[in-house]
N, C-alpha and C positions, 0 to 999 in steps of 0.2 A: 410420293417418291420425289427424293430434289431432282435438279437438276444435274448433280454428280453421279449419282447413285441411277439414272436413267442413261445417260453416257456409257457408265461403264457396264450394265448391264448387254447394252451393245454389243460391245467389246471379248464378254464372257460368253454371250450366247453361239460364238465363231468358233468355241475351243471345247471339248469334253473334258471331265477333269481325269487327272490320272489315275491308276487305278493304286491301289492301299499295297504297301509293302507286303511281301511275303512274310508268311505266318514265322513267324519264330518258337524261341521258345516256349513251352504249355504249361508251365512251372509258376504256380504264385512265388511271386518275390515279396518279404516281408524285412522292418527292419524299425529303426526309430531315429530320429530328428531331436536332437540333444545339446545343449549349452555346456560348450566343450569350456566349460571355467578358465582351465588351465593351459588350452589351445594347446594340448600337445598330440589331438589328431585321436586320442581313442576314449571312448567311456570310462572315466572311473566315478568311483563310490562317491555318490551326493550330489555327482550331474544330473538334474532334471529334464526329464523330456522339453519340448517344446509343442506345444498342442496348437492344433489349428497352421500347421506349414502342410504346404502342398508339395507331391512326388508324384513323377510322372516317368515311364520310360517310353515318350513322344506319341502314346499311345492312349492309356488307360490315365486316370486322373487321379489320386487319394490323397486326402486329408488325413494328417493325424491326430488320436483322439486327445484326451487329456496328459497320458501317459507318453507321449511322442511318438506313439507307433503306429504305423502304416503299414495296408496289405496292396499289393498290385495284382487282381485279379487276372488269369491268362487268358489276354485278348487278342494276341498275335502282334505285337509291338517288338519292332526289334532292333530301338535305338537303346541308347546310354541310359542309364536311369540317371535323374537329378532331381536337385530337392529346388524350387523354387521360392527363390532367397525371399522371407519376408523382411516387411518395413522394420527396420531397427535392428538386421540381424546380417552378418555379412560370414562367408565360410570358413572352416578353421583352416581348409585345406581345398581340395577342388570342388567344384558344386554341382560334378558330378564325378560317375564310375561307370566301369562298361557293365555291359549286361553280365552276371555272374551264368557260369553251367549251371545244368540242372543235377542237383546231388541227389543220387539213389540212395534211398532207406536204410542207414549203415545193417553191415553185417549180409547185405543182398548183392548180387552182382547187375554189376548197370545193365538195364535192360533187361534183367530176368524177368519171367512170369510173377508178379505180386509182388515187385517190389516196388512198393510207394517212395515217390519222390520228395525230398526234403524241400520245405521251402529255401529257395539260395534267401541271403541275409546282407543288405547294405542299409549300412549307417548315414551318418550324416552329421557331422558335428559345427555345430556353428558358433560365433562369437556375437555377444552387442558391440554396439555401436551409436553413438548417437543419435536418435531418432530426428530429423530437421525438417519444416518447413519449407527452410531453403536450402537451396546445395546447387552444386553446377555440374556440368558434364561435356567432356570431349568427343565430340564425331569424327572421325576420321575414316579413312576408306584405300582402298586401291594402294598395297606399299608395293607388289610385284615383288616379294623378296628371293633377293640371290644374293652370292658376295658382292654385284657390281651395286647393287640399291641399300645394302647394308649402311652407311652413311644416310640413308631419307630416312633408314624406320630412328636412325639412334637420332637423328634432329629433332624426329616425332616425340621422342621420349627426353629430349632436354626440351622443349614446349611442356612438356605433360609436367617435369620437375619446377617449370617453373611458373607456371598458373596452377598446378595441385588443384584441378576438379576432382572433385568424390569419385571418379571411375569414367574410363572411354569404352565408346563403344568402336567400332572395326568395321564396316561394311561391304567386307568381303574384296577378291581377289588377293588374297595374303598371300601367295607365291607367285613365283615368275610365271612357272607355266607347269600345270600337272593336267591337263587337257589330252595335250597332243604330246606327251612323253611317256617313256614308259616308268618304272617303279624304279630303279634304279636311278632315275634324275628328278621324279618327282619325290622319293621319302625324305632324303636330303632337307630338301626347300622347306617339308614340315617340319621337320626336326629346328632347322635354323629357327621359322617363326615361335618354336613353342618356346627355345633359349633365350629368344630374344625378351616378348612378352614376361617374362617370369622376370625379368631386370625392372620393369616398369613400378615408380613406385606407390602406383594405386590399380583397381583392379581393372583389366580391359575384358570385355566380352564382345564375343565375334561372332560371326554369321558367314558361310560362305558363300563366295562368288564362282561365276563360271570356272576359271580359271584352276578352282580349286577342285574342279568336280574331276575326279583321276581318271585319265585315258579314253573319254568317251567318244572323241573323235579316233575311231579306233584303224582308220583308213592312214593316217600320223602316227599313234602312239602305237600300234602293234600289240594293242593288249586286248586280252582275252574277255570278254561280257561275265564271266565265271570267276573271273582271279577274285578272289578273296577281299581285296582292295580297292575294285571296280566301284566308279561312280561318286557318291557323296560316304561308301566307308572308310575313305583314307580320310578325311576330313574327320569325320568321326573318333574315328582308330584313336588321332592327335589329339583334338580340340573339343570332343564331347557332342552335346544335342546339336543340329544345324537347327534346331528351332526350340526355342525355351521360352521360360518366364520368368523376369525378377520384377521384387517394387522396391520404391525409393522416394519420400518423401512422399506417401499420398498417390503417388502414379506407377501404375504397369506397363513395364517394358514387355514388350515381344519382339523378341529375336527371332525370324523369319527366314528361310530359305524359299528366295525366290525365284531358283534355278531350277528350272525342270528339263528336262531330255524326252525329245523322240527319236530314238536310235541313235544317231549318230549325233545328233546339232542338239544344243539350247537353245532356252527360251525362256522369256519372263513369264512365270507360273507359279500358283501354290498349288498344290496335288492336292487330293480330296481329304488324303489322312489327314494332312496340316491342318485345313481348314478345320474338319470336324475337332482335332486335338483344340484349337483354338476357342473354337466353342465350350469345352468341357474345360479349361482350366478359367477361363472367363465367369463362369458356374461359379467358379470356388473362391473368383473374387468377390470383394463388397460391392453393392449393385452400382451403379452410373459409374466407378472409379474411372479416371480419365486413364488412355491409352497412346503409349508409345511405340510406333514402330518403327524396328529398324532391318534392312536389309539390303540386299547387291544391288539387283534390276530394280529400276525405282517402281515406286506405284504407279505417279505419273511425273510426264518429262514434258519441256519444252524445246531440249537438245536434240532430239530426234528428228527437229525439223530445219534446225541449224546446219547437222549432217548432211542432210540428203539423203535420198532414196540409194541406199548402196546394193549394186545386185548381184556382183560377182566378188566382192571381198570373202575372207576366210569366213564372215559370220554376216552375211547381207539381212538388209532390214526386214524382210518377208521370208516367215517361215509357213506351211501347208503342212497343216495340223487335222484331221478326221477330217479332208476332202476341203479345209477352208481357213481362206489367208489369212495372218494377223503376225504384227509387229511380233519383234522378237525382243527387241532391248526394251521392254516395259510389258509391268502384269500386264498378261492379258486379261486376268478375270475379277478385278478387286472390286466387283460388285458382290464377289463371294464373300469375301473378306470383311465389305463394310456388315452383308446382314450376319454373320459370324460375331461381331463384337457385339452385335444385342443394341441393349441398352447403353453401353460403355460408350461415352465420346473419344475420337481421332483426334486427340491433342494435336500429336504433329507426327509426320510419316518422314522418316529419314533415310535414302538411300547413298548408292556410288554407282559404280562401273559408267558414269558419261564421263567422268575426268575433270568436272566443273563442279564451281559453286552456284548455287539455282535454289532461289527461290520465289516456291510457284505457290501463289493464295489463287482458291476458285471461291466463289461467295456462292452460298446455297441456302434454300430457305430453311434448313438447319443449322446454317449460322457459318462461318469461314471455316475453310480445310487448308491445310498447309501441306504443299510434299516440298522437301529440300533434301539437295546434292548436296555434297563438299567435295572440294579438290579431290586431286591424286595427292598421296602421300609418293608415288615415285618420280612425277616430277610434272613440269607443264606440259600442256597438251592445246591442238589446236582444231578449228575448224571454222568454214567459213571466212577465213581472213581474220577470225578474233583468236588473242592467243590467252588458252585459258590457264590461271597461277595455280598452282601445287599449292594448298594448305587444307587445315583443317579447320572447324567451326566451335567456338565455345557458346554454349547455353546455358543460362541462368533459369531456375528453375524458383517460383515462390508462389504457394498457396496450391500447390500442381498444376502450373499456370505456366509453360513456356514460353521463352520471351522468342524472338528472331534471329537468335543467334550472333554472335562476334565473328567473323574469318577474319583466321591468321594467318598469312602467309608463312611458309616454311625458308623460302629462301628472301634474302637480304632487296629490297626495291631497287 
């Protein structure tokens, strides 16, 4: 065991994991993963499957065979399906879809005695693209969007227009505030983020942050544990899986939600589905392939000691979790997480939600770990007497080898 990996073990033995989403739909979902030629979003005559892409609805894992088709057996998953982008292949249109209903056996009425259920049916059409050893990539984090920050995120997107990295990643809090509001002030703020992003002119994938998780402080927002939209589904509803997988050049990304909830407060956690999900798509990777992760609550921080012990702010640093203390703004359990990736090496761990740029190398007799912040994308931020810049971080990426990143500042010295 290193040294990291016995720390955090620590760490995780203070918190039980969460318990597995409710059971959803029982319905195999089937469908096929196809080289959309013509990129105009649906199958026609002499598009080829794509054999060997991975689909997942954040639950169950499948490959498709030679003919590009996939089954999702019913295991009680009840996120977005998506196809998880492989190397050289980027989507014609979103790279995912919501969970389809479950269709009755035509000519039966739903829910009659013996009438068998149609498997629902989602595609997937994707385009090539270059396959590269090297490519670069944008981190960014924290825009808070409303009309008053709408000028940070379009700064964000003339950066992105004018270093053109192959795709950004987002590390969550993308709205001002859908915590402590209700539906009414938080669907808005989605709506802006999904207009905005769609202008960007490469691709961005996100992950959400507290901020993003809809009304759970429900003592503020007045909303119901039951509303349809509770929790991480408006996030969903918008932006698709809170936790996926793509590759890109040689390296797996994972996009991670690491915002968990007890009752009322967050907390930096991954819930037990995630982990085990992360396990089963890692399977479907090629063995040692190095890993990227990206998410809100970092894995681990050094800001947290910068802050101070906060005990009566809106979100103080100690949360009492199954009878026992542990930080709140950092995983608590990423010793889950490391023995979850297996074999795969922790390239580099990339979070937000402290406001800063941070980077933290631990040396272990498995060799260096990296976790790194980036700025806020809505603007500086301070603590401690040091005032910390708003920008984001460029990475260069060669041989699946990350480098340490560029930071950009967003505003002028």
């Amino acid at each position: 065991m290193t040294p990291l990996l016995a720390a955090a073990v620590l760490l995780a033995a203070a918190a039980p994991a969460s318990s597995a989403a409710a059971a959803g739909s029982t319905a195999v979902v089937t469908g096929v993963v196809y080289d959309d030629a013509n990129r105009n979003g649906k199958r026609d005559a002499g598009e080829a499957g794509i054999a060997g892409a991975v689909v997942s609805d954040q639950h169950v894992v499948a490959t498709t065979g030679k003919d590009g088709r996939y089954s999702l057996t019913p295991a009680g998953g009840t996120g977005p399906i998506f196809v998880s982008l492989p190397d050289g292949w980027s989507a014609a249109g979103p790279f995912w879809k919501a969970r389809p209903m479950e269709a009755s056996k035509p000519g039966a009425a739903a829910g009659a005695p013996g009438a068998a259920a149609a498997a629902p049916t989602v595609d997937f059409g994707l385009v090539r693209r270059p396959a590269a050893s090297a490519f670069t990539f944008l981190h960014a984090s924290d825009t808070h969007l409303d009309s008053a920050s709408l000028p940070r995120i379009r700064r964000l997107k003339e950066i992105v227009t004018e270093k053109r990295p192959d795709f950004v990643v987002l590390t969550g809090d993308l709205v001002r505030d859908a915590l402590r509001v209700d539906e009414s002030h938080a669907r808005p703020l989605f709506e802006m983020v999904v207009s905005e992003l769609k202008s960007f002119p490469v691709p961005v994938f996100t992950v959400p942050g507290n901020h993003d998780i809809f009304g759970i402080e429900r003592n503020l927002s007045k909303v119901q544990a039951d509303h349809p939209m509770y929790g991480r589904a408006m996030y969903r509803h918008h932006l698709g899986p809170d936790y996926y997988s793509f590759t890109w050049g040689g390296v797996r990304f994972l996009g991670l939600n690491s915002v968990d909830a007890d009752d009322m407060s967050y907390y930096g956690h991954l819930d037990r589905e995630q982990l085990d999900w992360v396990g089963r798509d890692l399977a479907a990777a090629p063995a040692g392939q190095p890993v990227v992760t990206f998410n809100h609550i970092p894995l681990a921080t050094s800001i947290e000691g910068l802050l101070g012990l906060m005990e009566d702010s809106p979100a103080p640093s100690v949360i009492t979790i199954g009878g026992h203390g542990q930080f709140r703004h950092v995983v608590s359990n990423l010793a889950e997480l490391l023995q979850a990736l297996g074999t795969h090496r922790l390239e580099i761990a990339l979070g937000g939600h402290m406001h800063a740029s941070e980077r933290l190398a631990i040396d272990t007799t498995a060799g260096r770990v990296r976790f790194h912040q980036t700025g806020a994308v809505v603007g500086p931020s301070d603590a401690a007497g040091l005032n910390f810049v708003s920008g984001v971080t460029l990475y260069k990426v060669r041989d699946a080898k990350v480098d340490d990143g560029t930071f950009i500042p967003l505003d002028a010295p």
